[in-house]
C-alpha positions as CSV (number, residue, x, y, z in Angstrom):
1,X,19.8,32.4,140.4
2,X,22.3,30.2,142.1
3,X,21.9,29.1,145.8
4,X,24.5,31.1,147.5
5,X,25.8,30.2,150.8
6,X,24.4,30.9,153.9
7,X,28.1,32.5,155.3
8,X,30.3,34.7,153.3
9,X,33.9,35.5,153.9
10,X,35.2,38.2,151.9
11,X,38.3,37.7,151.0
12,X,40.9,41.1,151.8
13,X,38.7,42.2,153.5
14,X,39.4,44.1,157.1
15,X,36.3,46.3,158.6
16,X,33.2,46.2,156.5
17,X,30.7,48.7,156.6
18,X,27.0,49.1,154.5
19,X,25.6,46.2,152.6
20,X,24.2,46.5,149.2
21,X,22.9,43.9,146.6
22,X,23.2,44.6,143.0
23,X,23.2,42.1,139.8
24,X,25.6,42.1,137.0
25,X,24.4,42.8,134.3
26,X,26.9,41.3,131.9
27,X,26.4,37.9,133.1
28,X,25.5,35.2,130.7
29,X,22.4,34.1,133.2
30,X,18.8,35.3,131.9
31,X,18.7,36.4,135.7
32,X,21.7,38.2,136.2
33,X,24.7,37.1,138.8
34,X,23.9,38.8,142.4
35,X,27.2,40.7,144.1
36,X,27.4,42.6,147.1
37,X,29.2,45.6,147.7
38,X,30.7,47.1,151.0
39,X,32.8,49.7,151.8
40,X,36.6,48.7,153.7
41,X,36.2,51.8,156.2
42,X,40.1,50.8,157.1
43,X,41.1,50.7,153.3
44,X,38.9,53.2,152.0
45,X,38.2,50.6,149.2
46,X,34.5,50.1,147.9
47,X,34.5,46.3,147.5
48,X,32.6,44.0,145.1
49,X,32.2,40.7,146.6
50,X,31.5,37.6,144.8
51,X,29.4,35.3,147.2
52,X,30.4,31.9,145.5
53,X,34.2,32.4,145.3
54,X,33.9,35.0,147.9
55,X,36.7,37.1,146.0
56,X,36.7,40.9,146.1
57,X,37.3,43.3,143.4
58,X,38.3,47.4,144.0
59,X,35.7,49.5,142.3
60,X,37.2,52.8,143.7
61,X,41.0,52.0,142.0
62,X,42.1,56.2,142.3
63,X,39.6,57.5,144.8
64,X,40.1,54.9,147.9
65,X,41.3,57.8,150.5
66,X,37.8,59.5,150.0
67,X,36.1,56.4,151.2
68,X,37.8,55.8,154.4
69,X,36.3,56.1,157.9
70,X,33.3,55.5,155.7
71,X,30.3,54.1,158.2
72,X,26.9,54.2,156.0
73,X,26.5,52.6,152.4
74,X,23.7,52.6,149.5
75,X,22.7,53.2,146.4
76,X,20.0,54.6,144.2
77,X,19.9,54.2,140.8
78,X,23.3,55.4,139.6
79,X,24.0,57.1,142.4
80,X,26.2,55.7,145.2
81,X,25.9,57.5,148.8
82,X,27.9,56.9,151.9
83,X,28.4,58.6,155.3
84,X,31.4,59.9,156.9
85,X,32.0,61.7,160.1
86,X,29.1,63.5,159.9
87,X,28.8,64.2,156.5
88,X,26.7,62.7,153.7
89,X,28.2,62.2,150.5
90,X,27.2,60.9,146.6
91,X,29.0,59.8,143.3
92,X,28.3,58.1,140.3
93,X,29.1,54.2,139.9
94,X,32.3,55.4,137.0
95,X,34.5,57.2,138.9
96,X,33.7,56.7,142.2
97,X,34.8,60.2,142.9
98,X,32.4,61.7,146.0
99,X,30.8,65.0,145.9
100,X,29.6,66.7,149.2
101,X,25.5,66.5,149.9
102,X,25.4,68.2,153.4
103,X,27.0,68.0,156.7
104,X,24.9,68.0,160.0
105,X,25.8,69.0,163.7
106,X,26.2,65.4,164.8
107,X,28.0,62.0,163.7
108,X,26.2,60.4,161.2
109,X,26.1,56.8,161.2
110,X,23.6,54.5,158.9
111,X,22.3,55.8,155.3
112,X,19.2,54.6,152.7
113,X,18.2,56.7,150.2
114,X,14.7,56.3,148.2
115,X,13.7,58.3,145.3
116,X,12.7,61.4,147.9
117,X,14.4,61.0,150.9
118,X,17.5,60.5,152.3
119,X,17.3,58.8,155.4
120,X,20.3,58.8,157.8
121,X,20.8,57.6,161.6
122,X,23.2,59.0,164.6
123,X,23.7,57.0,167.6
124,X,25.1,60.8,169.0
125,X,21.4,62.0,169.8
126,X,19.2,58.7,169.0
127,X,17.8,59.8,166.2
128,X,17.1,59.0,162.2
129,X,17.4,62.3,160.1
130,X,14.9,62.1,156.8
131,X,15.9,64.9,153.9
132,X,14.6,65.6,150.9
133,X,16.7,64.4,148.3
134,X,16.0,67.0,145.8
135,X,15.5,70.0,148.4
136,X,18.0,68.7,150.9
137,X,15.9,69.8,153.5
138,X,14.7,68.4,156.5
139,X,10.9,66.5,156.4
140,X,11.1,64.7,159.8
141,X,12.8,63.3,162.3
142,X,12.4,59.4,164.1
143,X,13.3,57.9,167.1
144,X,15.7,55.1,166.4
145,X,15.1,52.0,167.8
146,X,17.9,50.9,169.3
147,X,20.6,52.0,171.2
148,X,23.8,52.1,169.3
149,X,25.8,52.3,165.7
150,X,22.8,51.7,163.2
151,X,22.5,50.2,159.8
152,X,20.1,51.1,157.5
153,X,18.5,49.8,154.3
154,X,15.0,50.7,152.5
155,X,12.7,48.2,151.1
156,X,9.2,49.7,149.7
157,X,7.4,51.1,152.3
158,X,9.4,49.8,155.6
159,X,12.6,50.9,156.7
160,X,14.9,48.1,158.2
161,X,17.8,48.7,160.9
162,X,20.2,46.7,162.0
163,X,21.5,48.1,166.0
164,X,25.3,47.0,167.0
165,X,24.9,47.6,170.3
166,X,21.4,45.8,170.8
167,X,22.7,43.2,168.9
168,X,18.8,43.5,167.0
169,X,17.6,43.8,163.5
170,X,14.2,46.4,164.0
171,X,11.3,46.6,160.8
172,X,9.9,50.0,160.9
173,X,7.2,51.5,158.7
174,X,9.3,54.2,156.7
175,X,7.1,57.4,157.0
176,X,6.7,56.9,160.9
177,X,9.2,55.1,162.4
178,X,6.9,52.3,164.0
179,X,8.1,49.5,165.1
180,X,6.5,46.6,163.4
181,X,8.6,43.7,164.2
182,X,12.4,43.0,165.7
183,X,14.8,40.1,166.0
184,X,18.3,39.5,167.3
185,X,21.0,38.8,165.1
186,X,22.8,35.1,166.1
187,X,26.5,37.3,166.0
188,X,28.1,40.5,167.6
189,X,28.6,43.6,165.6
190,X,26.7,43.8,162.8
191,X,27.5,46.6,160.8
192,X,24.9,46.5,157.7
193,X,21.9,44.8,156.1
194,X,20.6,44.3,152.5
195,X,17.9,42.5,151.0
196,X,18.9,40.1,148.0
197,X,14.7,39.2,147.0
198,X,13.3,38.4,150.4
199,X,16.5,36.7,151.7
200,X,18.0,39.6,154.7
201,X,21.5,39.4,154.5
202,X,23.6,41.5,157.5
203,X,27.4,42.2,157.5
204,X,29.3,41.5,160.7
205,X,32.5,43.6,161.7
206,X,34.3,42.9,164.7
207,X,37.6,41.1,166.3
208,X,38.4,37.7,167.5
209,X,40.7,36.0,169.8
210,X,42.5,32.9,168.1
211,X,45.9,31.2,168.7
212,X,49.2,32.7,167.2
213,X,51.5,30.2,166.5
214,X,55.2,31.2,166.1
215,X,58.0,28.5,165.8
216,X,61.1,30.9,166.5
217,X,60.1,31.9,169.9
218,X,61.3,28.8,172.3
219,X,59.7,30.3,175.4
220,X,56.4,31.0,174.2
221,X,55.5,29.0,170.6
222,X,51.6,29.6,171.4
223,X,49.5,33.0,172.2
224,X,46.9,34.9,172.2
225,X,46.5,37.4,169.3
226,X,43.5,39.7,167.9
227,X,42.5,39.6,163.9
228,X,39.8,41.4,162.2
229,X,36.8,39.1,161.1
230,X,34.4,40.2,158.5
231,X,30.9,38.2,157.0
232,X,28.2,38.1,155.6
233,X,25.4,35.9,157.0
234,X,22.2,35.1,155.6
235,X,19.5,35.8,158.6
236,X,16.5,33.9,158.9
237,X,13.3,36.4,160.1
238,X,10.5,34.7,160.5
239,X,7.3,36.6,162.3
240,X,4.6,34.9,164.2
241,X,1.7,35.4,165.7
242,X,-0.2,33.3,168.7
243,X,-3.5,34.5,169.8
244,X,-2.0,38.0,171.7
245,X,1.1,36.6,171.4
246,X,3.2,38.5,168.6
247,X,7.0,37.8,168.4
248,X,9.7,37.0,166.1
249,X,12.3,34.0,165.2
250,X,15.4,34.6,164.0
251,X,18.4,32.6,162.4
252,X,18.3,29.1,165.0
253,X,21.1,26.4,165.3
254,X,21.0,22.6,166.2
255,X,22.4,22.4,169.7
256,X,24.2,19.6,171.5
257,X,23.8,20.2,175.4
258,X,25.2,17.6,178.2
259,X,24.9,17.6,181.9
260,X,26.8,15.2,183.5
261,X,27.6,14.4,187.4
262,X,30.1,12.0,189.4
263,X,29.9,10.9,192.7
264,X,32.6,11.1,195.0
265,X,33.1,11.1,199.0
266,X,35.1,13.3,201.0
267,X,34.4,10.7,204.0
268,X,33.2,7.0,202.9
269,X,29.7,7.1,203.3
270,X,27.0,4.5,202.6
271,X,23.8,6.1,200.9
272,X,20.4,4.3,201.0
273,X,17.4,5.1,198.6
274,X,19.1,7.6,196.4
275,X,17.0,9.7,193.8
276,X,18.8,12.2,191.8
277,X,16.4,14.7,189.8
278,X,17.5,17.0,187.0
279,X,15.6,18.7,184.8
280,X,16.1,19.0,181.1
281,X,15.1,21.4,178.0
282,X,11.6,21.2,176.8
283,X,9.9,23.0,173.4
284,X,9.3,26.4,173.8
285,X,8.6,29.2,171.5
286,X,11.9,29.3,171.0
287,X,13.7,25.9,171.1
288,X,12.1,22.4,170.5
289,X,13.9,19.2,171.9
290,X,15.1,16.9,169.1
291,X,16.4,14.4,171.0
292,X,17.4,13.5,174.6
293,X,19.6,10.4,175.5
294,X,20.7,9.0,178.5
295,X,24.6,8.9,180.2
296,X,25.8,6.6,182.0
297,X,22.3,5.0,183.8
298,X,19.1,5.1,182.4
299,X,16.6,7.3,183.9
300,X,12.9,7.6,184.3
301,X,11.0,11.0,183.2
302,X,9.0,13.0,185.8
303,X,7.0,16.1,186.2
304,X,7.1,18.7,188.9
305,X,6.0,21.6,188.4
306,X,5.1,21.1,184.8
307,X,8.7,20.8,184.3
308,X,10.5,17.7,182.8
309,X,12.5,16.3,185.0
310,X,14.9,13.4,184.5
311,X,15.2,10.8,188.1
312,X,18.0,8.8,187.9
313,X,17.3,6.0,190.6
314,X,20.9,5.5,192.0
315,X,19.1,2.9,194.8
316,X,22.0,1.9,197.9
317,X,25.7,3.6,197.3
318,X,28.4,1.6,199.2
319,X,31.3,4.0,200.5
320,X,33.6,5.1,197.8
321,X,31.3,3.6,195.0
322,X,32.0,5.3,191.4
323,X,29.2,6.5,189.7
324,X,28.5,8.6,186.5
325,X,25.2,9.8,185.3
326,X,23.1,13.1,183.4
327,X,21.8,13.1,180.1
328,X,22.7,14.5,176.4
329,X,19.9,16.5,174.5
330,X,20.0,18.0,171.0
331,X,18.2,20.9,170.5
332,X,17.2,23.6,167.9
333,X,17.6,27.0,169.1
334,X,16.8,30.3,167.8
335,X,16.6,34.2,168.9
336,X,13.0,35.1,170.0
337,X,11.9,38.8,170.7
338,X,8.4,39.1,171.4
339,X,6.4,42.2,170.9
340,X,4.7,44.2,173.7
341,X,2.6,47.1,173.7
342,X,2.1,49.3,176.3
343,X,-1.6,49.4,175.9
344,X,-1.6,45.5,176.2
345,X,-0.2,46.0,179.5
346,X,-2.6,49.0,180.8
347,X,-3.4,47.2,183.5
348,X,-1.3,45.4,185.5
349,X,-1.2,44.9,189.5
350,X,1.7,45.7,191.7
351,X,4.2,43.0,192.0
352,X,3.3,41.9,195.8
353,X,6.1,42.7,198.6
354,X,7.5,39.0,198.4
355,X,8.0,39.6,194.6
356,X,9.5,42.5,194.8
357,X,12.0,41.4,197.2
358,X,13.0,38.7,195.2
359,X,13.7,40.9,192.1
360,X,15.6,42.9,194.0
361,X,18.3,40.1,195.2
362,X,21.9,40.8,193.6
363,X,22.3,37.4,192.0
364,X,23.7,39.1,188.5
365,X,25.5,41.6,189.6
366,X,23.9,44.7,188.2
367,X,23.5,46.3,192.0
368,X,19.8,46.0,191.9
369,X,20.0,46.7,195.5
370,X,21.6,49.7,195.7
371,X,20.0,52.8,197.2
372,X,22.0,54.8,194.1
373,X,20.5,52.6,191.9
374,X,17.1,52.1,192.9
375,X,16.8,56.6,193.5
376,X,18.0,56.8,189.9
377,X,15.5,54.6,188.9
378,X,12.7,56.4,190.5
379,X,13.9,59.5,189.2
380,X,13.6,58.3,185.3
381,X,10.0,56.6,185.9
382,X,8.4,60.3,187.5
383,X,5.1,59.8,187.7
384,X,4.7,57.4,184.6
385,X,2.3,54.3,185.5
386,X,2.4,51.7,183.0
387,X,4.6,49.4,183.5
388,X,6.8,49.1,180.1
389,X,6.5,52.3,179.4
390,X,8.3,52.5,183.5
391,X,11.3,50.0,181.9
392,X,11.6,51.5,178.8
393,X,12.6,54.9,181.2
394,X,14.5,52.9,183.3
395,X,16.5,51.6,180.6
């Protein structure tokens, strides 16, 4: 199989939705040539996407109304299935032309489809539907994981979802909804998932901002104008585990950060002695330092508090003297999201009163101090005592 790029773009395309690999089966190659397929929900047009060339074919030519609005893709077999509104649909891969499987109460949003069950998610009432695919009956209902517009995609046993509005790709175990592992996605909106072998692929579907250039307008050549963007990005899932310590790395980038100060005088001043301390990023779980350079003055590394800190010894500054200093690191960074059980935290003390002041200073702006908001909050935790199971009512 060919490397294939870590990125896709698809060309045509304007607000993907589902994500499915499949091989052709005509190709030359003893191991077939891997294409995706999504559904345009705009278009209504059930696209075949090349990942080298990153061209698009039609496969639905005469039946591309039927598809639109379309928000869940997959296939089984011969059989494709999509969700619209909040009805659950099939056809055959010929003639693309989609025959009604049942319609439920409530938006449907995500679909996967094994050789039993139908599995389909609404953000409406938080919940993932399971039907029997023969029966077309209900066998059980999950809790979804996450909070918003959800993805699904089977794979054996486990059940993966991808959450738009957490932003989160969640592992489940199929037949209970569990929660084995999660990890954030590096980009906004994703809008599907598929496996091609054990690489996780998600679709993205959102807008951007960019620059509109337009020579004929005199007075105003340059603004601001909102286009569609659509891809397909490779995601890197990697799961670890540290002593108790259980959590999960997703898709990382190399990271240039600079910090850099000037010194200036409102009144001419002379300054004697002069240390200035800043610290700087150290490995974590979830970054590690590749390399950190000085800017303008060398400086000399510290620690306080166990943190790295950088002191740049400035020594005696004459009134009006120019100065320049910080530092440049390059980092790798990745998404982290550790996993907590509530009976791992059974037991935990009160925050003491100085604590709980301090959590409850508005420095973020969510109103933490509010009477409205602190009542409310008391309301959802009852009489519940453990303390994530308290947050996770909260929330």
């Amino acid at each position: 199989m060919p490397s294939l790029p870590s990125t896709i773009y698809p060309i045509g395309a304007y607000n993907l939705r589902g994500l499915v690999w499949q091989t052709d089966a005509n190709s030359n190659s003893n191991q077939g040539k891997p294409y995706a397929i999504c559904v345009d929900a705009y278009q209504g047009h059930l696209l075949k996407i090349d990942p080298l060339s990153e061209g698009a074919t039609i496969l639905n030519n005469y039946t591309a109304p039927q598809f639109r609005d379309a928000t869940g893709l997959a296939i089984a077999g011969d059989t494709l299935w999509i969700t619209k509104d909040n009805g659950i649909y099939y056809c055959d891969l010929v003639d693309f032309d989609l025959q009604p499987f049942m319609e439920l109460p409530n938006r449907v949003d995500g679909i996967a489809v094994s050789e039993g069950g139908v599995y389909v998610s609404s953000s409406e009432v938080g919940k993932i539907f399971v039907f029997g695919r023969a029966t077309r009956t209900l066998l059980r209902i999950m809790d979804a994981p996450g909070a918003g517009f959800e993805a699904l995609t089977l794979v054996g046993e486990e059940l993966w979802v991808s959450d738009r509005t957490e932003e989160t790709v969640y592992r489940l175990k199929a037949k209970t909804g569990e929660i084995l592992h999660r990890g954030l996605t590096p980009f906004a909106n994703p809008m599907g998932l598929g496996f091609l072998g054990n690489d996780l692929y998600v679709v993205y579907s959102g807008d951007e901002n960019y620059i509109r250039e337009n020579p004929n307008d005199l007075v105003e050549p340059f603004s601001v104008a909102v286009r569609e963007k659509n891809f397909i990005h490779r995601l890197r899932f990697d799961q670890y585990q540290n002593g108790k310590l259980n959590y999960t790395l997703t898709t990382g980038y190399k990271v240039e950060m600079i910090y850099l100060e000037e010194l200036s005088s409102e009144d001419p001043t002379s300054v004697y002695n002069l240390t200035w301390r800043v610290a700087y990023p150290t490995d974590t779980y979830r970054q590690k330092l590749l390399a950190i350079e000085p800017i303008g003055i060398p400086f000399a590394e510290e620690i306080v508090d166990g943190q790295k800190v950088a002191a740049f010894k400035l020594g005696n500054l004459k009134p009006e003297e120019a100065r320049m200093f910080g530092w440049k690191a390059t980092l790798e960074l990745y998404g982290i999201k550790y996993e907590l059980k509530d009976s791992e935290v059974k037991f935990v003390p009160e925050l003491s009163p100085e604590m709980q002041k301090l959590y409850l200073i508005d420095d973020d702006g969510l109103s933490m101090d509010n009477p409205i908001i602190q009542a409310a909050a008391k309301e959802a935790v009852g009489d519940e005592t453990n303390i994530l199971r308290k947050m996770l009512l909260i929330r």
